[in-house]
N, C-alpha and C positions, 0 to 999 in steps of 0.2 A: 326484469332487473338487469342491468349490466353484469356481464358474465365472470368478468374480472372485479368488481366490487361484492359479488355473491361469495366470493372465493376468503372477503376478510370479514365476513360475517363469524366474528369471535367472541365467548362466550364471556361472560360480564369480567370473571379473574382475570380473564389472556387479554381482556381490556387496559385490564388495571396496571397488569403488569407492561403493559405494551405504553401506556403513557406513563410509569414510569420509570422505564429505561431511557425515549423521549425524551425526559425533561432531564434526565440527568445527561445524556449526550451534548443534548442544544448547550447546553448552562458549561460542558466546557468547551464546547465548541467556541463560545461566547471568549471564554478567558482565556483561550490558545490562539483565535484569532490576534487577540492584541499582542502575544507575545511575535505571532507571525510579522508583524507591522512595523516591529523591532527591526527586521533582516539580520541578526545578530549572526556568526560564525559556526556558533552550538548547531545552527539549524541544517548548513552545510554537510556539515559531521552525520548528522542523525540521517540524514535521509541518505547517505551514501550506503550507511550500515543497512537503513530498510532495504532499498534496493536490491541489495543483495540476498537478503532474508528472503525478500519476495518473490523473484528469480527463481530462488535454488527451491524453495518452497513450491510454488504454481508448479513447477516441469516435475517435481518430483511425484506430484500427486497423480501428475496423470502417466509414472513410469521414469520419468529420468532417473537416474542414480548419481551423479555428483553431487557431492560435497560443495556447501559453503565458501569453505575456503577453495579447494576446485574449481571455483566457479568464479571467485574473485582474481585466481593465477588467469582465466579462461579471459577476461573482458579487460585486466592490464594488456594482454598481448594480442587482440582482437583484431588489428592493423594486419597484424603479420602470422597470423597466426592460419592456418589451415583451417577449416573445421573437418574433419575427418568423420565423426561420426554422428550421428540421427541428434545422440542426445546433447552435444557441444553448438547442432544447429538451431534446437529449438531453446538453447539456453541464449543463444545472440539474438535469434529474434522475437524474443519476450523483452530481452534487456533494451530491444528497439523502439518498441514498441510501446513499452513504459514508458520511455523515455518522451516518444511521441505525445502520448497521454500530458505527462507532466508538464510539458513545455507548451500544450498549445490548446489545454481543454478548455480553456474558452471560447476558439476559436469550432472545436468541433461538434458540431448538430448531431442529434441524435436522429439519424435518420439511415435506409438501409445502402445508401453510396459510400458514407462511413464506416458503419460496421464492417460492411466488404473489404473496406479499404486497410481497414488498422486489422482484419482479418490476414489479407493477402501479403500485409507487412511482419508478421505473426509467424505465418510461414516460407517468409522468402527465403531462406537458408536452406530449408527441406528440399534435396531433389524429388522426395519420394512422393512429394505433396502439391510438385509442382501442376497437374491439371485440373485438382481442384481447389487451390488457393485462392478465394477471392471470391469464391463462386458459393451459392447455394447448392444442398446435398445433390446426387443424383441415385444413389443405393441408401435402402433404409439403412439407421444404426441404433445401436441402442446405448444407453448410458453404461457404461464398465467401471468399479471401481479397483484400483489392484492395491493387494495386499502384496504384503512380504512374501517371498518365496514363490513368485510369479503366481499367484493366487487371482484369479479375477472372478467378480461376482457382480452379476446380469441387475441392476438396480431399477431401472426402468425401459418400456420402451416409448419410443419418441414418433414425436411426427410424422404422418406417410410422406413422402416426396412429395406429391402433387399440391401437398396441402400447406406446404411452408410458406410457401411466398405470401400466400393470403392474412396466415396466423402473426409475419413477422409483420408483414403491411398494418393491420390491424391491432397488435404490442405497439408498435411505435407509436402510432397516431395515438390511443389510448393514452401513453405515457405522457405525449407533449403536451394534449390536452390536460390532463392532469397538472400538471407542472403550471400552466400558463391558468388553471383555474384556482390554484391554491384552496384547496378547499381540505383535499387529503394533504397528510404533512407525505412532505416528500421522500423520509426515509422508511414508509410506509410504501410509497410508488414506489423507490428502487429494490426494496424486498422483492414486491412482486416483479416487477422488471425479471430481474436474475432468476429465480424461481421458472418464471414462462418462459424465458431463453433457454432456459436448462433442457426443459420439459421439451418444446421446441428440437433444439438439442437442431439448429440450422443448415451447421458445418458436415462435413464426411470426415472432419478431424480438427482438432484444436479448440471446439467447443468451451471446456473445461475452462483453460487457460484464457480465453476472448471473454468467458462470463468475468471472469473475476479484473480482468483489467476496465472492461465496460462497467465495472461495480466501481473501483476507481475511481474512475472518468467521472460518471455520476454523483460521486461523494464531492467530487471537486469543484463541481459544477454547482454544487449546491451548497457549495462555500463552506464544507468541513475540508477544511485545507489539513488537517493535522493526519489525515492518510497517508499524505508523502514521507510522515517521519515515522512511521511504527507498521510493521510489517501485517497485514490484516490475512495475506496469504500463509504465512508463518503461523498464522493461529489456527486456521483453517487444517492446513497440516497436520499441527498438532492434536483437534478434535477430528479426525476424520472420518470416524466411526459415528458421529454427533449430526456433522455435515449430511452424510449419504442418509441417515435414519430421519433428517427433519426432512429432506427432497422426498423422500420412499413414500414419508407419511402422508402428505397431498396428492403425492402421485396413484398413489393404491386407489382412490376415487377419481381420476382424469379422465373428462370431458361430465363427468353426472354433479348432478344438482348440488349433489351433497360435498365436492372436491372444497376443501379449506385447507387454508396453506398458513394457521395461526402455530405449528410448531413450527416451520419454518422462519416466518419472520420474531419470533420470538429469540428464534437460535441466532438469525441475523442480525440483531439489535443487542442481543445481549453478546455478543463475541464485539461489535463494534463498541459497545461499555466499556468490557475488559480492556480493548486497545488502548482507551483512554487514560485507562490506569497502569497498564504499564508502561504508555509513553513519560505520563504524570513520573515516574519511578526513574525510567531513561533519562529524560531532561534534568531532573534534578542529580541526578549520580554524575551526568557527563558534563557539567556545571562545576561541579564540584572537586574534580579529575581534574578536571582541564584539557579534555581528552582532544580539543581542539590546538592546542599546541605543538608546536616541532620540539622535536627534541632538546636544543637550546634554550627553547624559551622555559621547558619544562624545568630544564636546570636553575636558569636564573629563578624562577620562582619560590625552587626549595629551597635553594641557597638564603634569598630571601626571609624567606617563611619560620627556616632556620635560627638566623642570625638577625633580625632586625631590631631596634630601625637601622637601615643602612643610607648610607652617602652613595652617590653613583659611584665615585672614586673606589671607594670600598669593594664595591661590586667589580668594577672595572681590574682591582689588584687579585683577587679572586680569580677572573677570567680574562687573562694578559692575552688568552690567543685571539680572542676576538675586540673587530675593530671596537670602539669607544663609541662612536654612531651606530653600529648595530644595536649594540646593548641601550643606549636612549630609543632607540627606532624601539625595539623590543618590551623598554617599562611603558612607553607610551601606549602602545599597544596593548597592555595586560592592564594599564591603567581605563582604559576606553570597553575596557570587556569585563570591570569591576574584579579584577583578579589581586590588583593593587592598590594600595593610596597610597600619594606623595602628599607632605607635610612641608609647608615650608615654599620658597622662594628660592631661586639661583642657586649659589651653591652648597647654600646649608636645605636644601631641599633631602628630607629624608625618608624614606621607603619603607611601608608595611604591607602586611596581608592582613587579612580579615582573619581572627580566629579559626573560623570554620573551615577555611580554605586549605 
């Protein structure tokens, strides 16, 4: 029997449960795609916030210590900015690297010239990492996870050296045929995917960070596009006690007959649900804010919102300091993003919000 399909031999519940987390992903996968097809502004917004979430998130897990906001001062000033220390280089080249991801995983094959590559991208900032950047291990490692207070605890160990190239050669191929055989649902294959890379564990460093953006990559690939807007690394973070104990639990059997990895992808499929629902929560809050607005426009809105129905002229005596074409350019705008409705024709056209708004 295939060695990696022996691994989700899951018992009839972990079935049950496991199709239907499944169905409930795909089904909003289904209903976020259309909102993606939109291109609306909201989406702009949301995925600037993920990014950041995800960033501060990934480097923290495996030891960075900045802050969110740190780390947002950190990438406005990226140009000019020094990077002086370990954890400011592996914040730039995650944020690159993402960014890589985001912009061109259509274009990028899962294949092991790639991984190297958005590896070698991963740690270009590091001087400390500069000999093995890009490279497969050459000293065994083993998975570490750290706690607070400099705390590290030994979770599993990984692949010999000699034996990587083979194990990564053989995950790939595995997966692509997968994929191009549609037989297993795919977020079944990227479980495993991550899970064997872990396990794998390829890198002499960065490991951690490269699974989780490769996890990414793959969601995107496989057209759950709503990744880019809710932080999947941020939850990760936040269970990380949940993360190491579902890896440990397949790992405690690795390489024997008996190795099943159904608490792992169980943990995988149910954390990408939750994302679902708090994007669900996101989208609709930041809709509703108008969190995509400049300051300006925020005012005319309340101003609006306040006093309506209004005349532009109205609005315009309100706010004498700005031009008169601004503020048209501005209702037009809040008109096209459902924030307003105009009543009316020329110059008895007059201005409302929506209740809720």
């Amino acid at each position: 029997m295939d060695k990696y399909i022996n691994k989700l031999n899951f018992d009839f519940l972990t079935n049950q449960k496991t199709l239907n987390l499944i169905a409930k992903i795909d089904n909003y996968k289904g209903k976020w795609n259309i909102i993606e097809r939109q291109e609306n502004i909201y989406l702009k917004e949301l995925r600037k916030i993920a990014t950041i979430e995800s960033i501060g998130s990934s480097t923290r897990i495996e030891g960075v210590t900045l802050t969110d906001k740190e780390i947002k001062e950190l990438l406005k000033n990226v140009k000019i900015t020094e990077l002086k220390t370990r954890d400011e280089q592996e914040v730039v080249g995650y944020y690159d690297t993402l960014e890589i991801v985001y912009e061109n995983y259509d274009d990028i094959n899962l294949t092991e010239n790639y991984i190297k590559q958005l590896h070698q991208n991963l740690l270009r900032h590091t001087s400390k990492d500069t000999r093995h950047r890009g490279q497969y291990k050459s000293l065994s490692n083993k998975v570490v996870a750290n706690y607070p207070g400099g705390i590290q605890k030994v979770i599993f160990n990984t692949t010999d050296v000699h034996l990587v190239e083979r194990e990564m050669n053989n995950l790939i191929n595995w997966t692509n045929e997968q994929f191009e055989k549609n037989e297993i649902h795919s977020l079944i294959i990227i479980a495993l995917f991550i899970y064997e890379f872990l396990s794998i564990h390829p890198f002499q460093d960065g490991n951690g960070r490269l699974s989780r953006l490769l996890s990414t990559m793959l969601l995107l690939k496989n057209d759950y596009l709503f990744v880019q807007y809710v932080s999947f690394e941020n939850l990760i973070e936040k269970t990380k006690k949940e993360y190491y104990q579902a890896l440990m639990e397949g790992q405690k059997n690795r390489n024997k007959e008996n190795e099943n990895i159904s608490k792992w992808t169980l943990y995988y499929l149910d954390k990408l649900n939750t994302l679902t629902q708090k994007l669900d929560k996101k989208y609709d809050v930041y809709k509703s804010k108008g969190g995509y607005l400049n300051e300006r426009q925020k005012e005319i809105r309340d101003y609006v919102k306040k006093n309506q129905p209004l005349k532009i002229s109205d609005i315009s005596k309100r706010f004498e300091s700005i031009n008169i074409n601004t503020i048209k350019k501005d209702l037009q705008y809040m008109k096209k993003e459902r924030l307003i409705k105009s009543i009316g024709k020329g110059k008895g056209t007059i201005y409302v919000t929506d209740n809720e708004q």
